[in-house]
C-alpha positions in Angstrom: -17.7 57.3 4.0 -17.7 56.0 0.5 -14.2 57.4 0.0 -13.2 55.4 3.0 -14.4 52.5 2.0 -12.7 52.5 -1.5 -9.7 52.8 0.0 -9.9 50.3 2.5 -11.1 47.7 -0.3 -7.9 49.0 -2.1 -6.3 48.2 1.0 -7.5 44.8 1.3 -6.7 43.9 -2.2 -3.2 45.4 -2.5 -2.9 42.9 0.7 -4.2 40.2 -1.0 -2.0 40.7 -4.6 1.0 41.0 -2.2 0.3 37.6 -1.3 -0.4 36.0 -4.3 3.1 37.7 -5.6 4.7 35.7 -2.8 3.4 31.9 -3.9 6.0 29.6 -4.4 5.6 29.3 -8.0 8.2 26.4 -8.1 5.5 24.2 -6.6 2.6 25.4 -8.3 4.2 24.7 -12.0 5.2 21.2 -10.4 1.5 20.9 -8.6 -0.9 21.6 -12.1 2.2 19.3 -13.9 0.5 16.9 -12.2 -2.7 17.4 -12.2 -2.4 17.9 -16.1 -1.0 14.3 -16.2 -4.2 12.9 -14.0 -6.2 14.7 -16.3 -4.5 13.0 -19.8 -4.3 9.6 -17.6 -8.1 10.2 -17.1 -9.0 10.3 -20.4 -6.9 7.6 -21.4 -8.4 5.2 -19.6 -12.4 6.3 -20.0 -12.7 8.6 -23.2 -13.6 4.9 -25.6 -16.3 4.3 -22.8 -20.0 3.9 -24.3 -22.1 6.2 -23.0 -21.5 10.4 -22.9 -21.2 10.3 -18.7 -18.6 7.6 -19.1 -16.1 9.2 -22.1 -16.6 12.5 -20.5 -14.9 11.4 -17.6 -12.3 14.0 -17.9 -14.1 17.1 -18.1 -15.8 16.3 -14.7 -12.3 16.3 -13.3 -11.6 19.9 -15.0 -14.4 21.3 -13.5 -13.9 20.0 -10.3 -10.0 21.3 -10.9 -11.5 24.9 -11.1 -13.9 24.8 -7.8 -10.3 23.1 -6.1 -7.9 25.9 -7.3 -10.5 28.4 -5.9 -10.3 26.8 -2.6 -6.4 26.2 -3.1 -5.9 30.1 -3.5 -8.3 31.2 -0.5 -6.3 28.6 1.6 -3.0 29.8 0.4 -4.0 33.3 1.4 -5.2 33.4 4.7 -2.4 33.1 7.3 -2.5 29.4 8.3 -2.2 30.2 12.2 -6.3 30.2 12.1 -5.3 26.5 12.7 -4.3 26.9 16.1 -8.3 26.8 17.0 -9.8 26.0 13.8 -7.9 22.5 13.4 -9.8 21.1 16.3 -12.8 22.0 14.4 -12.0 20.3 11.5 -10.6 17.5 13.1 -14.4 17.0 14.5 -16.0 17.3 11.2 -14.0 14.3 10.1 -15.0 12.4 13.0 -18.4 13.4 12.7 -18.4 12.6 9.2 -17.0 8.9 9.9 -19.7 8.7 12.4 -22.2 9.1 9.7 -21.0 6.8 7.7 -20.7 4.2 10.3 -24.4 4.7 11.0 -25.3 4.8 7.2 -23.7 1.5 7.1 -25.3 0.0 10.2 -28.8 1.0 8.8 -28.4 -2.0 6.2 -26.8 -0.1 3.0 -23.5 -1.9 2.9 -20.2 -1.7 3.8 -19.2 1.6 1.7 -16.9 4.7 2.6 -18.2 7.6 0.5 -21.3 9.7 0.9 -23.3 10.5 -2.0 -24.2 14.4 -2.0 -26.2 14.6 -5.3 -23.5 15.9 -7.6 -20.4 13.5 -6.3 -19.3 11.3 -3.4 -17.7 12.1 0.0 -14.6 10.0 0.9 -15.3 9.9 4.6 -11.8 8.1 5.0 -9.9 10.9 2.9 -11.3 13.7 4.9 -10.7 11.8 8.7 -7.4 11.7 7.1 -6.9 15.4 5.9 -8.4 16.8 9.0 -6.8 14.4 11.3 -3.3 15.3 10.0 -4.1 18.8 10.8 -5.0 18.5 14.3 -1.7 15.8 14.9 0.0 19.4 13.7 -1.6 21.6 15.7 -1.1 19.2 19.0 2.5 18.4 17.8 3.6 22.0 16.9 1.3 24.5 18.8 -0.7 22.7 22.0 2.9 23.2 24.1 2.6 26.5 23.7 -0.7 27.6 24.8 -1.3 24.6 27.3 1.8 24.3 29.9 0.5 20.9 31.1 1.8 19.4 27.3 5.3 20.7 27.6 6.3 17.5 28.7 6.9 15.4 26.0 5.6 11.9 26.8 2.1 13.5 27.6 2.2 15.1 23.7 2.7 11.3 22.5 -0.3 10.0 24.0 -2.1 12.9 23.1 -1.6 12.7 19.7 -1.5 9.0 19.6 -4.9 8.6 20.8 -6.2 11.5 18.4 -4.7 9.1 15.6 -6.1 5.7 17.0 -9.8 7.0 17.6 -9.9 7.6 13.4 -8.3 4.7 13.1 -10.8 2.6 15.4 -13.5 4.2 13.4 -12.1 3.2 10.1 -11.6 -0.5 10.7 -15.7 -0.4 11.6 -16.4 0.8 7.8 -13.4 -1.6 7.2 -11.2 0.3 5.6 -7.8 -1.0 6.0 -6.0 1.4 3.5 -6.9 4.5 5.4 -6.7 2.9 8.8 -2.8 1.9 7.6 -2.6 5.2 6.4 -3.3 6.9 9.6 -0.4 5.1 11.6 1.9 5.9 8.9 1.5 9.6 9.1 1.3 9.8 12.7 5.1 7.8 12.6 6.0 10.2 10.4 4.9 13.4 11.4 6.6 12.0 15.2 10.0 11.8 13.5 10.4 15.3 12.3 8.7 16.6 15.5 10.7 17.7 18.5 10.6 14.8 20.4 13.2 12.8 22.5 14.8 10.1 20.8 14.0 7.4 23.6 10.7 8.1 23.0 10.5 7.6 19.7 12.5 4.0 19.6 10.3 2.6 22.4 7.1 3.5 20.2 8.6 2.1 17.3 9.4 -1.1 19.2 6.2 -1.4 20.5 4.5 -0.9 17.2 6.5 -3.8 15.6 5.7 -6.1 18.2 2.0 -5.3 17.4 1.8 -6.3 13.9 1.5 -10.2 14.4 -1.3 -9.6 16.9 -2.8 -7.0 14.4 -2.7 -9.2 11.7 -4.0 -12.3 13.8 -6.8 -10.5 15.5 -7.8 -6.9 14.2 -7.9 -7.8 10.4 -11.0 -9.3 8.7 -10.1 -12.8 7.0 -10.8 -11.1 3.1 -8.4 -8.7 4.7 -5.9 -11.4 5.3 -7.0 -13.2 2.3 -5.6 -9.6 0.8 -2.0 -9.7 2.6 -1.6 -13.5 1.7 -2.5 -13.3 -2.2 0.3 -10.5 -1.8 2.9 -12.0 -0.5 2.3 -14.8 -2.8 2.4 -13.1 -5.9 5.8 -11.4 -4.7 7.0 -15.2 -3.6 4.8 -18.5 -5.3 5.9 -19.2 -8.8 2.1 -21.0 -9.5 -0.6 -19.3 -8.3 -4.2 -20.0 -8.6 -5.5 -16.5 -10.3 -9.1 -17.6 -10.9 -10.1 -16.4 -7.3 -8.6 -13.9 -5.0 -5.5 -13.2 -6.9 -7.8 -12.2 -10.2 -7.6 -8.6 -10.3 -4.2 -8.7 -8.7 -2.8 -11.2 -11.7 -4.6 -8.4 -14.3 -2.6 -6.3 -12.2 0.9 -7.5 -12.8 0.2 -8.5 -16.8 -0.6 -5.1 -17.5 2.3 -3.4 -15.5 4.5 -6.3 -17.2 3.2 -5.9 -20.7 4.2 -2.5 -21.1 7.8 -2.3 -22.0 10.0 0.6 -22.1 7.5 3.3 -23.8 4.0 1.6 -23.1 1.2 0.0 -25.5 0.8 4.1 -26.7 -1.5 6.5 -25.9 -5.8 5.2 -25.9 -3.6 2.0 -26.6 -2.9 3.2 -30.2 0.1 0.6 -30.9 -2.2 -2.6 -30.2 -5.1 -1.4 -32.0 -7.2 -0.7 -28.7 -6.6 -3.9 -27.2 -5.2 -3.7 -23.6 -5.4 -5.4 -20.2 -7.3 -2.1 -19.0 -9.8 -1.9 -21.6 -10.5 -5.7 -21.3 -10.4 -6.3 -17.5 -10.6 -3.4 -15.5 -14.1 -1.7 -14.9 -14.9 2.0 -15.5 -14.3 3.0 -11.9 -11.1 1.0 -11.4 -9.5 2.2 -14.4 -9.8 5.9 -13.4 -9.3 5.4 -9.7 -7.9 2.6 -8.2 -5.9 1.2 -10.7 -5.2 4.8 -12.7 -1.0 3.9 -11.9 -1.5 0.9 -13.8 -3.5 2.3 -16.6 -0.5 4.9 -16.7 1.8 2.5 -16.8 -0.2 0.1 -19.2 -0.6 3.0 -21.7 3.1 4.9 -21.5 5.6 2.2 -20.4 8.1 2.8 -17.9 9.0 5.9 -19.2 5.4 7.2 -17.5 5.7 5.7 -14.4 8.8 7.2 -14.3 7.5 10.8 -14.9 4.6 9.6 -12.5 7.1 9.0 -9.7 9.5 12.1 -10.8 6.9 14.4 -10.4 6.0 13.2 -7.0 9.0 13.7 -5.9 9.9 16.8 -6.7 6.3 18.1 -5.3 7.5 16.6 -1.8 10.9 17.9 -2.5 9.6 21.0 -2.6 7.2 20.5 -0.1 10.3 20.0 2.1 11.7 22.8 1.7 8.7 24.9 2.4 8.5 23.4 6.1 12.3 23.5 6.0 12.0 27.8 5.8 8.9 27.7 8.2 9.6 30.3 10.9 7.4 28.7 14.0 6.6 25.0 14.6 3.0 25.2 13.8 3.8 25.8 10.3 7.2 22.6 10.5 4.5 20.1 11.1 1.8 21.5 9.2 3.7 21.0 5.9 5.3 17.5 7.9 1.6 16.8 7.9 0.7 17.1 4.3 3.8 15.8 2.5 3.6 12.6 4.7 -0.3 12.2 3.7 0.5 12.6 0.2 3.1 10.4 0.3 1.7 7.5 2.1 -1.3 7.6 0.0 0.6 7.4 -3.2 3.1 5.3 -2.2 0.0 3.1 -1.0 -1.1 3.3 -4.4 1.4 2.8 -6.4 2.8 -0.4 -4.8 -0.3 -1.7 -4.9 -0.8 -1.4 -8.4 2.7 -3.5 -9.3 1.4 -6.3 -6.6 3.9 -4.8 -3.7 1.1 -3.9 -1.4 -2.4 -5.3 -1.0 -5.1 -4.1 -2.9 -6.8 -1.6 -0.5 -8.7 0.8 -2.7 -6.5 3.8 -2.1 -6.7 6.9 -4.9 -3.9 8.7 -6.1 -4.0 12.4 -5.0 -4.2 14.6 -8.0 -4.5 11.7 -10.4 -7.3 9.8 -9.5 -10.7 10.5 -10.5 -12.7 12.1 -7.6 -13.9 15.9 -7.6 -14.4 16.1 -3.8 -11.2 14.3 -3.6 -9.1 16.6 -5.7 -10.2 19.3 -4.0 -9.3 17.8 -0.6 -6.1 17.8 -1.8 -5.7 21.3 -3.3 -6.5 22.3 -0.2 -4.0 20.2 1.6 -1.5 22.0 -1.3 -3.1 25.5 0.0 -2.3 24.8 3.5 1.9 24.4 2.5 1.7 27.1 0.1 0.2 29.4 3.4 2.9 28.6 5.3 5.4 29.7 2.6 4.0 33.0 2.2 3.2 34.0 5.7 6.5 32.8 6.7 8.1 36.1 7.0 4.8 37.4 9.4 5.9 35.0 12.3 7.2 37.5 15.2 11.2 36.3 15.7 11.5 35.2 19.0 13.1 37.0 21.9 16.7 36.2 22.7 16.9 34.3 25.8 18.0 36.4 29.1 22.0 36.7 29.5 22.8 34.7 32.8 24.2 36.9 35.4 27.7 35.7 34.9 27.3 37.1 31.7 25.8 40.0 33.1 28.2 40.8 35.2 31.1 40.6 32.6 29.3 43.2 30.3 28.9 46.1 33.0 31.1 48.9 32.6 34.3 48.9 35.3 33.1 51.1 38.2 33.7 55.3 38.0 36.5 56.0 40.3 36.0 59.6 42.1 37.6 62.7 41.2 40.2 63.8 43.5 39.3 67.5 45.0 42.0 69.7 44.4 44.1 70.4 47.8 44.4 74.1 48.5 47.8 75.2 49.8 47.8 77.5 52.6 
């Protein structure tokens, strides 16, 4: 017995090297690129904080970087059709999780959206988000295939339409506008690449643009107007007051502006310490929020360039994962993450150079946030699963020839022998 065992361990872990040989190691140098970057960006804009907690902002992220690649590489391994049941699952936790914060809020605490659990905080709109993606996958690429009723297309719309709008509902309540914007981005996204009729797809998009005056009139909050007019006025007024709701959006555009071509140096080294982010921008906002322009700030266009380029070729990549997916599960799960990813820091970097309100959306793998950064290594996990199992898919049968066809391909009839005549 003990013999058997060792080998099936042996077993089991030659299966599990196999694997790991197989990662797309492309997109993992580009994946820890960034997350180096975050990492120098963090300490950048917190290492001359006073206090130990607050200059050792950094190091929190590292260790929180090891607990994420741990759950990156146990995501990457397992075969990512566990989904086809488990996303539903998850896709509940997130409600469930956005149902506790609504009640945490109703109890009197303030309008937050985060959790405290002792060691860090839960973004309850991150993980709706995460796990909400997932299951727009699952119903997207898999639900037609186990349930005939969802081979029609128009029925797969609403269904995953209204498993986008209940998050969505549930995040305006917090509010959260950022996420809840988020979320309808994605789901347009994700409905492009998937494998529905065109008509479809127009009449949605129709629909939705004929909804954003009556969202803007009547869904938003007024400091959530207030937020959409200071930004169109900073992108159109010459003069405008900056003393009151335009203040951190003004800080904003002086230190994106300030910069130059190369930046104001590394811990602000060519202005002797003195910097918009240093001055202005509070110990949180600096590392999270506002990390872009703290990037910028610091390194000049030449990092936000590096910012941007590294982004892109993570998505690029990304891309081309879903691109050599073998079934449609493992299309939109990638479709799912890359448009996520890109949403959120397209959110975030336009609204750090005064293009998009300021909604408090983090930059995945730059931001400060442990739970956070491992959310989104395991987002990474879920691409890098499909790329290595994508080989294990079965191929699908070629269709049945059509008896036209059929008939052409038989063999021309056997005529029979002629018996011999016998004279006489």
């Amino acid at each position: 017995m003990r013999g058997m065992s060792f080998r099936f361990t042996e077993f089991v872990m030659r299966i599990l090297l196999r694997k790991f040989c197989r990662l797309h190691w492309l997109l993992v140098i580009i994946l820890f690129a960034l997350i180096a970057w975050g990492v120098w960006a963090i300490y950048n804009a917190s290492s001359f904080r006073e206090g130990l907690h607050l200059s050792g902002m950094w190091r929190d992220q590292l260790r929180w970087l090891a607990f994420g690649i741990a759950i990156w590489v146990v995501t990457a391994l397992i075969d990512y059709k566990w989904l086809r049941w488990g996303g539903w699952l998850l896709y509940a936790g997130g409600l469930g999780a956005l149902l506790f914060q609504s009640h945490v809020n109703i109890q009197g605490c303030g309008a937050r959206s985060a959790i405290s659990v002792g060691f860090s905080s839960l973004s309850t709109p991150q993980l709706a988000l995460a796990m909400t993606a997932v299951a727009l996958a699952v119903g997207l690429g898999h639900l037609h295939q186990a349930v005939s009723l969802f081979r029609y297309q128009w029925l797969r719309i609403v269904l995953v339409v209204v498993l986008a709008l209940i998050p969505v509902r549930m995040l305006y309540g917090l509010p959260d506008l950022g996420a809840a914007w988020t979320m309808g981005l994605v789901l347009v996204l994700m409905l492009l690449v998937a494998s529905i009729r065109g008509r479809y797809l127009v009449l949605m998009l129709a629909v939705g643009l004929c909804l954003v005056p009556l969202w803007y009139h009547f869904c938003l909050k007024p400091f959530q107007q207030k937020r959409v007019d200071v930004m169109v006025q900073m992108m159109t007024s010459p003069s405008l007051e900056v003393r009151g709701e335009a203040y951190m959006s003004d800080k904003l555009k002086v230190a994106v502006g300030s910069a130059g071509f190369t930046g104001k140096g590394p811990l602000s080294s060519k202005v002797e310490g003195r910097s918009v982010h240093r001055t202005y921008f509070t110990p949180t906002e600096a590392i999270n929020d506002f990390i872009f322009a703290v990037i910028v700030e610091e390194f000049g266009l030449l990092g936000g360039l590096l910012q941007m380029t590294l982004f892109l070729l993570l998505f690029l990549l990304c891309i081309h994962v879903a691109y050599t997916a073998r079934d449609e599960l493992g299309r939109m799960l990638v479709v799912g993450v890359v448009a996520l990813l890109f949403v959120c820091s397209l959110q975030n970097m336009a609204m750090n150079i005064c293009m998009f309100p300021i909604t408090g959306q983090s930059l995945p793998f730059t931001s400060y946030g442990g739970i956070y950064l491992t959310l989104c290594m395991f987002m990474m996990g879920l691409a890098q699963s499909v790329w290595i199992h994508r080989h294990d898919v079965a191929p699908v049968p070629p269709p049945p020839p059509s008896p036209e066809a059929a008939a052409e391909n038989l063999p021309p009839p056997s005529q029979p022998e002629e018996l011999p005549r016998l004279d006489g």
